[in-house]
N, C-alpha and C positions, 0 to 999 in steps of 0.2 A: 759685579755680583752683589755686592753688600746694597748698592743701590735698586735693584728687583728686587732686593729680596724685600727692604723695607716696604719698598713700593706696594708688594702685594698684602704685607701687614696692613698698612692704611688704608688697603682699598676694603679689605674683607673682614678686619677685625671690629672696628669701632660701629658695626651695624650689629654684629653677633654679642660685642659686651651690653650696647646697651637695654637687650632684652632680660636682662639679669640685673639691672641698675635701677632699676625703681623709685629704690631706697640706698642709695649710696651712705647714709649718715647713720643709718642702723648698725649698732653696736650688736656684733655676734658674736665675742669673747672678750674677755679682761685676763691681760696677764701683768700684777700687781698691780700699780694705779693706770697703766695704761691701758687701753679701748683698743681692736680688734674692732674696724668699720668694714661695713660690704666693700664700699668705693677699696680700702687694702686688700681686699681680697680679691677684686677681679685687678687690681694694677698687678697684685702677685703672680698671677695666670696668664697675663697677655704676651707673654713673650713667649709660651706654648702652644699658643696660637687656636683654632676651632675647636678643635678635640678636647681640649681643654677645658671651652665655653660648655661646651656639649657637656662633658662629666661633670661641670660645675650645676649642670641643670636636674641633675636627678640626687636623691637624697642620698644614698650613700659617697658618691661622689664631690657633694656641699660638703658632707662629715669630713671627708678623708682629707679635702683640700683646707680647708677650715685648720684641720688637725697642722698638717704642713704650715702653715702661715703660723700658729701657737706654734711652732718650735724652732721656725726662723727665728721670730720675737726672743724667744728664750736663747739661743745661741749668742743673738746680738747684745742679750743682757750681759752673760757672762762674757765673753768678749771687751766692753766699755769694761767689765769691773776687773778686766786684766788687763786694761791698760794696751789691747791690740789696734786699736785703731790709731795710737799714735806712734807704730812703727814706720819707717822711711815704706816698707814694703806695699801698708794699710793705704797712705798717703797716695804713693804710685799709684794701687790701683782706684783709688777715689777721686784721682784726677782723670786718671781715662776714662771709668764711668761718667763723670759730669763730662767731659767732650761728649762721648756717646747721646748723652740725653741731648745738649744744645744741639748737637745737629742733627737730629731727627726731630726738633723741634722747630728748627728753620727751614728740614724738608716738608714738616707738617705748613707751614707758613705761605710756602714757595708752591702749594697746592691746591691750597686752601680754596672753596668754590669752583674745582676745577668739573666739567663736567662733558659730557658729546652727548648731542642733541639726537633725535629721530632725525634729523633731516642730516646731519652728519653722518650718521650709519647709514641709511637711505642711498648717498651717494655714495659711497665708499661701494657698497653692494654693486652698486648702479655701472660704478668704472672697472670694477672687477669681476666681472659674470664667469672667470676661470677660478677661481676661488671657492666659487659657492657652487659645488655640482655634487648631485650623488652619483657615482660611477657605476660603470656597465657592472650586472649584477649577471646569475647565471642563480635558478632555483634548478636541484637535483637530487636525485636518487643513487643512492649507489649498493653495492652488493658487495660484502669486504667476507674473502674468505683467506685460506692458510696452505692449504695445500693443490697439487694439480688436479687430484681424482675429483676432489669435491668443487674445485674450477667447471671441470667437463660437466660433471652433472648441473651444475647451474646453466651451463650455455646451453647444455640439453632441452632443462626444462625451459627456460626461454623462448629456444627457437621453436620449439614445440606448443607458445602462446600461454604458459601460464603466467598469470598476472607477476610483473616485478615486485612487487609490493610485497605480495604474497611469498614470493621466493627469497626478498628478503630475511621477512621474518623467521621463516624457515633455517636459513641456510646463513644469514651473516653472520658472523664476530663480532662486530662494531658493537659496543654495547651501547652508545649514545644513541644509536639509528635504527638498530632492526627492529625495534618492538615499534617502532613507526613508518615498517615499510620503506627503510633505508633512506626516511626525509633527513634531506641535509640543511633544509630551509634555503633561503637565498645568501648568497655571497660573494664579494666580489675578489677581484685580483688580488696577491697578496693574502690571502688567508690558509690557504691550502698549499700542502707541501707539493713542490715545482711539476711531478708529473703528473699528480691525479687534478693539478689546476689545470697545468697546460689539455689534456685531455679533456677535462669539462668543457670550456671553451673554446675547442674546436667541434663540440657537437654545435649543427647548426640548428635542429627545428625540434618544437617539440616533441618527444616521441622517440626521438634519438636515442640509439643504445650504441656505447663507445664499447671497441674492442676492449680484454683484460689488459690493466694498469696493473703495473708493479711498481710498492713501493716498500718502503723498510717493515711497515705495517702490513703487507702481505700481498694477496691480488683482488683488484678492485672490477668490476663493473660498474657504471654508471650510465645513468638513464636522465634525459636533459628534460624539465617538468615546462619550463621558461626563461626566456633569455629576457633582462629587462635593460634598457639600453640605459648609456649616461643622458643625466636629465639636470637643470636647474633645481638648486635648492630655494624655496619659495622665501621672501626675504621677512615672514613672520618666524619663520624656522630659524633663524640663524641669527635673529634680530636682538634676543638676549646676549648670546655667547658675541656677535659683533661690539655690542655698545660696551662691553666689558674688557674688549682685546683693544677699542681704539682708547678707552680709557687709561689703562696700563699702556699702551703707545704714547699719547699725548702727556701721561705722568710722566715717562721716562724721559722724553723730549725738554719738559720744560727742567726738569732736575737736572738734566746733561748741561742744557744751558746757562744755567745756574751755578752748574759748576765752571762752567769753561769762564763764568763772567767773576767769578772769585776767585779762580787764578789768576785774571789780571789787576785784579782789584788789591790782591796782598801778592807778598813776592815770594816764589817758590821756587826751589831750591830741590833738584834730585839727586841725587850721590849713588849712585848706582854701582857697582863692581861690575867691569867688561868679565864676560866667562876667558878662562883661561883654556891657551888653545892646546 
């Protein structure tokens, strides 16, 4: 876990700091004879990751984090002039800090130059064409009312041809849909609660009008606008979020091995307690 998690720090952070990094050596506060540099103040904020970068970009958010870094400084003052950092406690934890830093510095190391190519996404796309689909879709209308009376009068005026659309607007609850003629946009499997899905995709053609659905939400008609079938996602589509996912695969791969090659390399030792039965 600790190792994704770095992982996606390195992949997404050090592109977002250094559009704020300019000027790393600009002095943006003094507290007594020491300087308050930009470079302290985005190391201050990287371990809170984008969000972070983001509020460090607008000005009230420079101020406030600014302010935060002036009063770590000042903490850490008082602190040395009490003599805390040379408790057994201080020490502990300034040893597991420095571990922490060297080895994210050796994962930084063990990464370094790492990259996948177009033609590495390219095939990956190329051998996996189940991966990359947009699923059967179903575009539809439907009619959401509450009680039976007001049920009948809708199947009334249906059968008797006035436009759904029209009766819609009229006659739904839905408040997301009726002022648009009961559009539900397109959708596929999975997004709609199990009967008024299963019931849209059994309409077969367009023009279709399914018997009343019942669901917690009330009683439904629905009217099928288009059925769009599954289809290949085009490999310009998927061609960012691909080179980013084999990236983060290929990161994890070479750190895993990395590690498995400095287990053998130093000698390790588990102590584990068997659960008690």
């Amino acid at each position: 876990m600790l190792r994704k998690i770095f992982t996606a720090f390195i992949l997404t952070l050090a592109l977002s700091i250094s559009a704020y990094a300019a000027e790393p050596s600009k002095v943006l506060a003094r507290v007594g004879s020491e300087d308050i540099t930009e470079a302290e103040v985005l190391e201050f904020i990287q371990p809170f990751g984008q969000q972070a970068v983001m509020l460090y970009g607008t000005e009230q958010g420079r101020k406030m984090i600014i302010d935060d870094v002036i009063s770590m400084r000042l903490y850490a003052l008082d602190a040395e002039a009490q003599k805390l950092d040379q408790t057994p406690e201080f020490q502990a934890q300034l040893q597991g800090a420095r571990r922490a830093m060297l080895a994210q510095a050796s994962m930084r190391e063990a990464i370094k130059g790492l990259t996948v190519s177009d033609d590495e996404a390219r095939k990956f796309y190329d051998e996996n064409p189940g991966m990359f689909k947009n699923p059967e879709r179903v575009h539809a209308r439907h009619i959401l009312v509450s009680g039976d009376e007001t049920l009948a009068k809708v199947q009334a005026e249906l059968k008797a041809g006035k436009s759904f659309d029209v009766v819609a607007k009229e006659y739904s609850i839905d408040p997301g849909s009726a002022a648009n003629g009961g559009d539900l946009g397109e959708f596929p499997r999975g997004m709609m609660v199990p009967e008024f899905e299963k019931a849209a995709f059994e309409l077969k053609n367009p023009g279709d009008v399914s018997e009343p659905v019942k669901t917690q939400f009330g009683w439904h008609i629905i009217k099928l606008e288009e059925r769009i079938p599954e289809s290949p996602m085009p490999f310009e589509q998927v061609k960012s979020r691909l080179l980013q996912e084999l990236q983060e695969q290929k990161t994890q791969t070479v750190l895993q091995e990395k590690a498995k090659a400095l287990e053998e390399k130093y000698k390790v030792e588990r102590f584990e307690d068997k659960p008690e039965k």
